[in-house]
ROKOL-103130 format. One record per residue: residue in three letters; x, y negated, z of N, C-alpha, C, O in turn. Coordinates in pm, 1 decimal. Layout:
REM residues N
<rec type="ALA" n_xx="X" n_yy="Y" n_zz="Z" ca_xx="X" ca_yy="Y" ca_zz="Z" c_xx="X" c_yy="Y" c_zz="Z" o_xx="X" o_yy="Y" o_zz="Z"/>
...
END
This chain:
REM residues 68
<rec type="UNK" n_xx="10437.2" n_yy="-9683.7" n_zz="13219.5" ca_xx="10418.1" ca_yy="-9806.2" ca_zz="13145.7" c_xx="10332.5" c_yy="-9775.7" c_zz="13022.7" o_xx="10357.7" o_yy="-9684.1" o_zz="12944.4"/>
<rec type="UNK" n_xx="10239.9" n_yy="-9851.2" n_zz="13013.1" ca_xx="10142.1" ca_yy="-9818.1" ca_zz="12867.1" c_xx="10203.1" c_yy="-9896.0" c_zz="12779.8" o_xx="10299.8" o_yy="-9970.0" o_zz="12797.3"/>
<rec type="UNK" n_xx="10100.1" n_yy="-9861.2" n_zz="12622.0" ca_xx="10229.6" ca_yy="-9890.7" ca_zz="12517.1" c_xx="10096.8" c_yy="-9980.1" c_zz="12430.9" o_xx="9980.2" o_yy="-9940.8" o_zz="12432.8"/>
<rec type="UNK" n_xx="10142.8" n_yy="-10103.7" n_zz="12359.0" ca_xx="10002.8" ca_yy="-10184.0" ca_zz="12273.9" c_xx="10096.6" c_yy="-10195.7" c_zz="12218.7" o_xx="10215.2" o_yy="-10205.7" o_zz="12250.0"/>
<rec type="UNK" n_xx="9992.2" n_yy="-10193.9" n_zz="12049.2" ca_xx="10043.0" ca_yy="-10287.9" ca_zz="11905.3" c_xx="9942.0" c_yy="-10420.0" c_zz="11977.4" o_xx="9834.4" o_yy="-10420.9" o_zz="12037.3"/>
<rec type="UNK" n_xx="10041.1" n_yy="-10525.9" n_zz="11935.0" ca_xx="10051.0" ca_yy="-10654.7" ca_zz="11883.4" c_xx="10055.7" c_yy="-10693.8" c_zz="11732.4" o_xx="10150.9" o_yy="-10673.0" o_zz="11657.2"/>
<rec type="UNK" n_xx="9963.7" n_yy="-10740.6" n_zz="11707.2" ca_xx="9908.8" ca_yy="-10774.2" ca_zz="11595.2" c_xx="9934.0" c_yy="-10932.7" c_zz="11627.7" o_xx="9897.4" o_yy="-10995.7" o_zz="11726.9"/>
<rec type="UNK" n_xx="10035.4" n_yy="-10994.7" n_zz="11471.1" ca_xx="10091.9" ca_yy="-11099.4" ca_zz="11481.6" c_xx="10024.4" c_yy="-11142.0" c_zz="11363.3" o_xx="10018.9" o_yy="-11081.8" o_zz="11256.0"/>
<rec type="UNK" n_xx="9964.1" n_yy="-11271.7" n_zz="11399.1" ca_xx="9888.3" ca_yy="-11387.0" ca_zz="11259.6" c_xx="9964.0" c_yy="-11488.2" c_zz="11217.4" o_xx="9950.4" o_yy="-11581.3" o_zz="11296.8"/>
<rec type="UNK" n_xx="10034.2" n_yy="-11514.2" n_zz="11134.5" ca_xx="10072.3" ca_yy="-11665.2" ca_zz="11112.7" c_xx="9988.2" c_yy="-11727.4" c_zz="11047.8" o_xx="9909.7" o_yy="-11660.8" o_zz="10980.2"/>
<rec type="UNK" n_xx="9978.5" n_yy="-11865.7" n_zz="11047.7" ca_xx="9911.5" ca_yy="-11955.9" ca_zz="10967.5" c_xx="10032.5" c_yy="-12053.4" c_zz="10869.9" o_xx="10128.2" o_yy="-12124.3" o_zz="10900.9"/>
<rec type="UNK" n_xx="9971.4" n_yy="-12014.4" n_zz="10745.3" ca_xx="10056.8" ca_yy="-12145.3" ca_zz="10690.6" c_xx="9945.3" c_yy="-12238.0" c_zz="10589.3" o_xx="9840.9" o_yy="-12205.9" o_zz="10532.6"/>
<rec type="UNK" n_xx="10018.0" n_yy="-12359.8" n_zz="10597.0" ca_xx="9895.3" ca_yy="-12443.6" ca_zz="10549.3" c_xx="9958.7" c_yy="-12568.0" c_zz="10465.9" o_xx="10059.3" o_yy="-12635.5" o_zz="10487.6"/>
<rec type="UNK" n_xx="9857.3" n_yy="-12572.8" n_zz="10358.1" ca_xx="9939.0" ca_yy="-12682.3" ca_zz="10205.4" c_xx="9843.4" c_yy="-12726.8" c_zz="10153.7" o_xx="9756.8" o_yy="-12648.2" o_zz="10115.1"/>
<rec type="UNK" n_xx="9828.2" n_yy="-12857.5" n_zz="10136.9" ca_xx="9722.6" ca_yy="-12910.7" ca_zz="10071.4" c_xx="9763.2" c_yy="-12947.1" c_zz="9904.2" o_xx="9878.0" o_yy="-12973.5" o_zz="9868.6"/>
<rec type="UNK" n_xx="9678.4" n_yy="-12943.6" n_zz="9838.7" ca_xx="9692.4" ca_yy="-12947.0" ca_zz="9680.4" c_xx="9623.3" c_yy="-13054.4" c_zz="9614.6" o_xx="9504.7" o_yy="-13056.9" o_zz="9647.8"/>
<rec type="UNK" n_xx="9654.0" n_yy="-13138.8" n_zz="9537.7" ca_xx="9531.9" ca_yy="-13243.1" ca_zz="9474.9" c_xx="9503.6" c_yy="-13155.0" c_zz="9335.0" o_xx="9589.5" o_yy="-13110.8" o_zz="9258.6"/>
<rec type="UNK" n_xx="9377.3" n_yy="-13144.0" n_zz="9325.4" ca_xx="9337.0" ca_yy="-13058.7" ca_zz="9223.5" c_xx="9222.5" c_yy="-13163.8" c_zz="9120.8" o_xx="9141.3" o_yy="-13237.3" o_zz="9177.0"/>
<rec type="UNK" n_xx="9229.7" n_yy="-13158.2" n_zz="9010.6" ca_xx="9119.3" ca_yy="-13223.6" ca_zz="8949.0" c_xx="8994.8" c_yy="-13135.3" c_zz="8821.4" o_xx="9024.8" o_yy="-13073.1" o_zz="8719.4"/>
<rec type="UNK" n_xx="8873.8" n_yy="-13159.5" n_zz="8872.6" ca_xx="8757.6" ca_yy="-13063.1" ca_zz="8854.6" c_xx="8652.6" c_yy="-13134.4" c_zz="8911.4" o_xx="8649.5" o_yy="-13217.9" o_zz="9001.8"/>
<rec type="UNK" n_xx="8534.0" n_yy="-13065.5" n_zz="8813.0" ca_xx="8414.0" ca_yy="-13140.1" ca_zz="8831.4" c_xx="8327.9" c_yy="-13090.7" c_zz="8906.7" o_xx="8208.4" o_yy="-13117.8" o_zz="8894.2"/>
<rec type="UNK" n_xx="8383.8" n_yy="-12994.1" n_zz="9015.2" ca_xx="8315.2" ca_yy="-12978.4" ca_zz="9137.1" c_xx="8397.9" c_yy="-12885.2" c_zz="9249.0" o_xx="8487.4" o_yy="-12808.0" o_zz="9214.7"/>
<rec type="UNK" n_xx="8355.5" n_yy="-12903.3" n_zz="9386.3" ca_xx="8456.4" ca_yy="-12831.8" ca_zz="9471.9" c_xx="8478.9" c_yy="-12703.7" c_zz="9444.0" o_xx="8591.8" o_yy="-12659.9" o_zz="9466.5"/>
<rec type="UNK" n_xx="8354.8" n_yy="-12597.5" n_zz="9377.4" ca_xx="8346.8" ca_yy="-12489.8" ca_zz="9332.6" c_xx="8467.3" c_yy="-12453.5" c_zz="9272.6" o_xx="8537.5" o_yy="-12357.3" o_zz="9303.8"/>
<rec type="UNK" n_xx="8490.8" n_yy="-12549.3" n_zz="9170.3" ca_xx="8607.1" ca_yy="-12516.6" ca_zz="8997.0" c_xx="8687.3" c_yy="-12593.3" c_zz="9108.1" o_xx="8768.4" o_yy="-12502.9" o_zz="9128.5"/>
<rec type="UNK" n_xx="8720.1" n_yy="-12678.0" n_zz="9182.7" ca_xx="8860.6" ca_yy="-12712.0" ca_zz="9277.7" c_xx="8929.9" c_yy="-12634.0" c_zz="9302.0" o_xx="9050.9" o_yy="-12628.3" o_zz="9280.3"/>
<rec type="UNK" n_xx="8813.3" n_yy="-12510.4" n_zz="9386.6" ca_xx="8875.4" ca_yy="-12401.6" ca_zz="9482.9" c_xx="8969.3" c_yy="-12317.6" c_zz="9407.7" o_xx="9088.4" o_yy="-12295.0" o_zz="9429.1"/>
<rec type="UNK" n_xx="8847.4" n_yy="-12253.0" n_zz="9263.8" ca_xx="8867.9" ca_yy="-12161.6" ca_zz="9187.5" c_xx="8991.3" c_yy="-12191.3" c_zz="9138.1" o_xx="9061.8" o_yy="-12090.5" o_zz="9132.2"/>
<rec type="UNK" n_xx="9066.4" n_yy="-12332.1" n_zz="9084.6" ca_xx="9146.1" ca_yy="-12347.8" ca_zz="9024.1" c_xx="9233.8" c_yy="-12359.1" c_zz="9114.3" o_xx="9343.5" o_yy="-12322.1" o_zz="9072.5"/>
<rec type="UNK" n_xx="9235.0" n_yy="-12393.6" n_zz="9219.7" ca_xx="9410.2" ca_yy="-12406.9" ca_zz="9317.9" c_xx="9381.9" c_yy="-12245.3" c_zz="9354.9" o_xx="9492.7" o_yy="-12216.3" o_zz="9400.0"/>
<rec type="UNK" n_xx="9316.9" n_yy="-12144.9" n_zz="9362.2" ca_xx="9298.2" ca_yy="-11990.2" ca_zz="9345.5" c_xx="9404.9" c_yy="-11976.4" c_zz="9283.6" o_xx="9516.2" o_yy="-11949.2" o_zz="9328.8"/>
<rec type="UNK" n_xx="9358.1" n_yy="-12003.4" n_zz="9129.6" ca_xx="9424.3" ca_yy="-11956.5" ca_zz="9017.2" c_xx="9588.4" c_yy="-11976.0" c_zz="9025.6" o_xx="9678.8" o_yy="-11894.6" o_zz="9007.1"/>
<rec type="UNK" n_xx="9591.0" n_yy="-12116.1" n_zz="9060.8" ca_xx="9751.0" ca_yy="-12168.9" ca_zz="9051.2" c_xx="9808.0" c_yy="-12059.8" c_zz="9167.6" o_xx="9893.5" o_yy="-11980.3" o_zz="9128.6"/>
<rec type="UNK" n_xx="9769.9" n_yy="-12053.3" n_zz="9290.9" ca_xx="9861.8" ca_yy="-11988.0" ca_zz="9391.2" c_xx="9828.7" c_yy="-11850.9" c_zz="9333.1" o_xx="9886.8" o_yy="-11767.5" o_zz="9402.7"/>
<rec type="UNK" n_xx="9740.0" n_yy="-11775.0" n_zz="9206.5" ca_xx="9794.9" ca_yy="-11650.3" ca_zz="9192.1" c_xx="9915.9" c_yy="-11663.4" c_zz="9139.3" o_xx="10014.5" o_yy="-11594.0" o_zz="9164.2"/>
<rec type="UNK" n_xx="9908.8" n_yy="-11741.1" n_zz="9075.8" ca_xx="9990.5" ca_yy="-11764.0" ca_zz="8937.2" c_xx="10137.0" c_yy="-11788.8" c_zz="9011.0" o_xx="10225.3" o_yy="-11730.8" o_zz="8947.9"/>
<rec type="UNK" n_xx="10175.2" n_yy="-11843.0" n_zz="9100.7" ca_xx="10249.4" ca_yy="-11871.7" ca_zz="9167.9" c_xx="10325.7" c_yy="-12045.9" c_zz="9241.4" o_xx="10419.8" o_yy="-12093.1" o_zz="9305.2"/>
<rec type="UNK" n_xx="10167.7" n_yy="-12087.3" n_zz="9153.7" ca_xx="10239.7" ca_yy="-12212.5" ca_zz="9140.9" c_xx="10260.9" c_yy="-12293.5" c_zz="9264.1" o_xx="10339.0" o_yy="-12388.3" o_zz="9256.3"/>
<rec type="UNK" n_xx="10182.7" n_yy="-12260.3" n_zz="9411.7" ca_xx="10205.2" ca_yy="-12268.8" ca_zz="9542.9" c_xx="10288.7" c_yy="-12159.4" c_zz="9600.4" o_xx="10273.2" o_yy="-12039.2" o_zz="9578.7"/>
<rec type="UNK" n_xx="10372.0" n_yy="-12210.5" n_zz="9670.2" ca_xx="10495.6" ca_yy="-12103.4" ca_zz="9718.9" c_xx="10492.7" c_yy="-12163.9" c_zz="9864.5" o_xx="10561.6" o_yy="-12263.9" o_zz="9884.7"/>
<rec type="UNK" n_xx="10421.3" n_yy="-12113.1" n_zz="9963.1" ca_xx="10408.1" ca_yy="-12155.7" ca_zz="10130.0" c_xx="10519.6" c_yy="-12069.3" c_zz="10196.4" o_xx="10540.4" o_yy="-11949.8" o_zz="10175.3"/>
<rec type="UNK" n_xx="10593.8" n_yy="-12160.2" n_zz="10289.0" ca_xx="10724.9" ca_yy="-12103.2" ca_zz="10350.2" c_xx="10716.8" c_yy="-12121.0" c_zz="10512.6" o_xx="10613.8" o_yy="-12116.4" o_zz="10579.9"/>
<rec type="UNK" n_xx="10829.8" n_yy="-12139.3" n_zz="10552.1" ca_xx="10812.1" ca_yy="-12196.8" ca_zz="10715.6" c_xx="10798.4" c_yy="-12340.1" c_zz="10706.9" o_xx="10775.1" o_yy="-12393.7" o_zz="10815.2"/>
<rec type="UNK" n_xx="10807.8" n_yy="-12425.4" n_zz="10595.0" ca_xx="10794.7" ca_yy="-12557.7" ca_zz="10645.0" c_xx="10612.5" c_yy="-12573.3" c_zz="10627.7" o_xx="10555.5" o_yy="-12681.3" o_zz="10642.6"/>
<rec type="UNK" n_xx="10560.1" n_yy="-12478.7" n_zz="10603.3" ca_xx="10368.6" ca_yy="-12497.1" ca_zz="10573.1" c_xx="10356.9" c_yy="-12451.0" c_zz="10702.9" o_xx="10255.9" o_yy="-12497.6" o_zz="10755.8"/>
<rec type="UNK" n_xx="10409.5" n_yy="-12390.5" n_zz="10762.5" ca_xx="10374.0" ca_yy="-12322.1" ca_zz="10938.0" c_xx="10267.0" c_yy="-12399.7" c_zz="11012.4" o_xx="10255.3" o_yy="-12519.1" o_zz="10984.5"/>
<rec type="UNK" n_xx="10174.3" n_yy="-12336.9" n_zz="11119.2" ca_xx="10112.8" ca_yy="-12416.5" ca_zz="11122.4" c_xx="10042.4" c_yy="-12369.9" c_zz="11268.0" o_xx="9965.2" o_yy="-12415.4" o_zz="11352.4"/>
<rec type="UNK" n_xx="10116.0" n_yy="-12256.0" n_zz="11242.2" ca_xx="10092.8" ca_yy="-12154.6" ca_zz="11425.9" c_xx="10093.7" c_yy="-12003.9" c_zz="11400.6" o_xx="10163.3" o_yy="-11950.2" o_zz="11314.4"/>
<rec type="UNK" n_xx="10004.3" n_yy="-11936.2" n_zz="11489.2" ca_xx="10045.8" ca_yy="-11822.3" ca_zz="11512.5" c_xx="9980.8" c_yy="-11759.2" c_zz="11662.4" o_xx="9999.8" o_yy="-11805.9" o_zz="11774.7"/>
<rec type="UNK" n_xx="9903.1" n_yy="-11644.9" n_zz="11627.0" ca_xx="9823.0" ca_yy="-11609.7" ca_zz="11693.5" c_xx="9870.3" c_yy="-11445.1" c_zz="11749.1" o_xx="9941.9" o_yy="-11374.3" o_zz="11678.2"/>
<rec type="UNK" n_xx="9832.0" n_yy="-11410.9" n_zz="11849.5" ca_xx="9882.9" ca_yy="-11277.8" ca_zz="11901.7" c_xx="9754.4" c_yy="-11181.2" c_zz="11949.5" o_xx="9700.1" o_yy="-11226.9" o_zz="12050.1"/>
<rec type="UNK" n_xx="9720.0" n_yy="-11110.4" n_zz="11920.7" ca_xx="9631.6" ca_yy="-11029.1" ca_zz="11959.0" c_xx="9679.8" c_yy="-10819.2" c_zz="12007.3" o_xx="9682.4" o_yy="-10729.8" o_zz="11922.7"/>
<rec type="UNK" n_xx="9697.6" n_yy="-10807.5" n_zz="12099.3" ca_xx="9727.6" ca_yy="-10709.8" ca_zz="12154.3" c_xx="9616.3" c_yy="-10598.5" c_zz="12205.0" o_xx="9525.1" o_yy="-10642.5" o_zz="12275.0"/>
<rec type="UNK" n_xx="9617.4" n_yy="-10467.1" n_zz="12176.6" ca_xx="9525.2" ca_yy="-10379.7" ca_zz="12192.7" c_xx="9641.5" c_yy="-10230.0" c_zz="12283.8" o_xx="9752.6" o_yy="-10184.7" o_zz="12256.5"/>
<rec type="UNK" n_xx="9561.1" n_yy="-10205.5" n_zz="12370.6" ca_xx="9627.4" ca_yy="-10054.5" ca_zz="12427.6" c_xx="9597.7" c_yy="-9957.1" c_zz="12295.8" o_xx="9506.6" o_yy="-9962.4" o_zz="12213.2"/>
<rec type="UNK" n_xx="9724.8" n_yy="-9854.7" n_zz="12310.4" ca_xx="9723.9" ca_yy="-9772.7" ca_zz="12265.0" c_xx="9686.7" c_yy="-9682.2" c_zz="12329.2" o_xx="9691.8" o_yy="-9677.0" o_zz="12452.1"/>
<rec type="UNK" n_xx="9638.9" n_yy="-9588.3" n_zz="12247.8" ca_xx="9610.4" ca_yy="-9455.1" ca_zz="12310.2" c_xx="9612.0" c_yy="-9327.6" c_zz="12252.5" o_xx="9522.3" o_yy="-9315.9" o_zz="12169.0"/>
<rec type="UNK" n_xx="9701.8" n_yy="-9198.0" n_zz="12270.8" ca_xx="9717.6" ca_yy="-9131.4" ca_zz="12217.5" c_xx="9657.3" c_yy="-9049.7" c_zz="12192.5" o_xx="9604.9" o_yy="-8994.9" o_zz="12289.5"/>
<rec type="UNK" n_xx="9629.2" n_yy="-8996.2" n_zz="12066.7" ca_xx="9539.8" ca_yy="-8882.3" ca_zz="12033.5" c_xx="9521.4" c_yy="-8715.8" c_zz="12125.5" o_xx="9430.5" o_yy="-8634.7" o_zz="12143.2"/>
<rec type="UNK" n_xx="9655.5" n_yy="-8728.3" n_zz="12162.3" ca_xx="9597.4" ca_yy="-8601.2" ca_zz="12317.8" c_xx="9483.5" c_yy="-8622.2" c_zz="12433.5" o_xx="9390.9" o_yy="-8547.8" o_zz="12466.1"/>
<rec type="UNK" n_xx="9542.0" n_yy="-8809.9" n_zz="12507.5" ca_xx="9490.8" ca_yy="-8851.6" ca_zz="12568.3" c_xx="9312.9" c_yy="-8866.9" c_zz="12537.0" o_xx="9210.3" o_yy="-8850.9" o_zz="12603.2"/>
<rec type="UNK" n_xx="9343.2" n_yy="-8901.6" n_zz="12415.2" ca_xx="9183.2" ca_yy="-8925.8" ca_zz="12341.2" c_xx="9072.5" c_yy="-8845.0" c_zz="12338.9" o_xx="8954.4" o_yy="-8879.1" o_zz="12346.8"/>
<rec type="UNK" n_xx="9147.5" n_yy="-8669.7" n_zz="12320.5" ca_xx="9077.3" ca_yy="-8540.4" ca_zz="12290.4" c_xx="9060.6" c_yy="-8550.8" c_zz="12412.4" o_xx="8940.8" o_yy="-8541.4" o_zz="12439.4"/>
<rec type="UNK" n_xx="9170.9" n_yy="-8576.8" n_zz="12564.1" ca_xx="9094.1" ca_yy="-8523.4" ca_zz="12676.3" c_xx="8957.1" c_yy="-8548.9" c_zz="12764.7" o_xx="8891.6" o_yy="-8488.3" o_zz="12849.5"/>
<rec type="UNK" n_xx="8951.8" n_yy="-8702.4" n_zz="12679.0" ca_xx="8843.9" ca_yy="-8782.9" ca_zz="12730.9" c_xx="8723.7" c_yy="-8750.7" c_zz="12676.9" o_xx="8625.8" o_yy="-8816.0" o_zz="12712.9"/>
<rec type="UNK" n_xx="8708.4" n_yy="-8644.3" n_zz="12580.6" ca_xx="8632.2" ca_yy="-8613.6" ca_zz="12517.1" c_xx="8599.5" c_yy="-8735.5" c_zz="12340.3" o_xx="8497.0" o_yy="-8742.6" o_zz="12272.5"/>
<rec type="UNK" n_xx="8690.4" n_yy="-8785.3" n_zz="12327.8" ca_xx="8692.5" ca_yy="-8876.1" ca_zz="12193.1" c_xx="8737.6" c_yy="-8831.9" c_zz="12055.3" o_xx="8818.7" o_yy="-8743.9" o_zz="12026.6"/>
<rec type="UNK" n_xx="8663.6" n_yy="-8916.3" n_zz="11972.0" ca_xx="8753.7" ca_yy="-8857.3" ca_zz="11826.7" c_xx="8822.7" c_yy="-8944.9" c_zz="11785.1" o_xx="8893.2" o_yy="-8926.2" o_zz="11685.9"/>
END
């Protein structure tokens, strides 16, 4: 049986009314607030979730194939 990491994405998603005199200073400023903490996204922002899976392969296996 071969062995893959699964690499798991969630999406979460929150809209903000922001006021600024251009989308530029919008962005920058709902930036600022979610450093700051002032957006807090949980499971109710959920919004999906993506799976991406790759074989592993072990570094013996790797050397024999001639790989680094």
């Amino acid at each position: 049986m071969k062995s893959y990491d699964v690499t798991i994405t969630e999406t979460l998603k929150m809209t903000v009314r922001i006021e600024a005199d251009s989308l530029d200073e919008a962005e920058e400023k709902a930036e600022d607030n979610w450093n700051a903490g002032m957006y807090i996204l949980d499971a109710d922002n959920f919004v999906g979730a993506n799976f991406r899976a790759k074989e592993r392969v072990n570094k013996r296996e790797m050397e024999r194939n001639g790989e680094r």
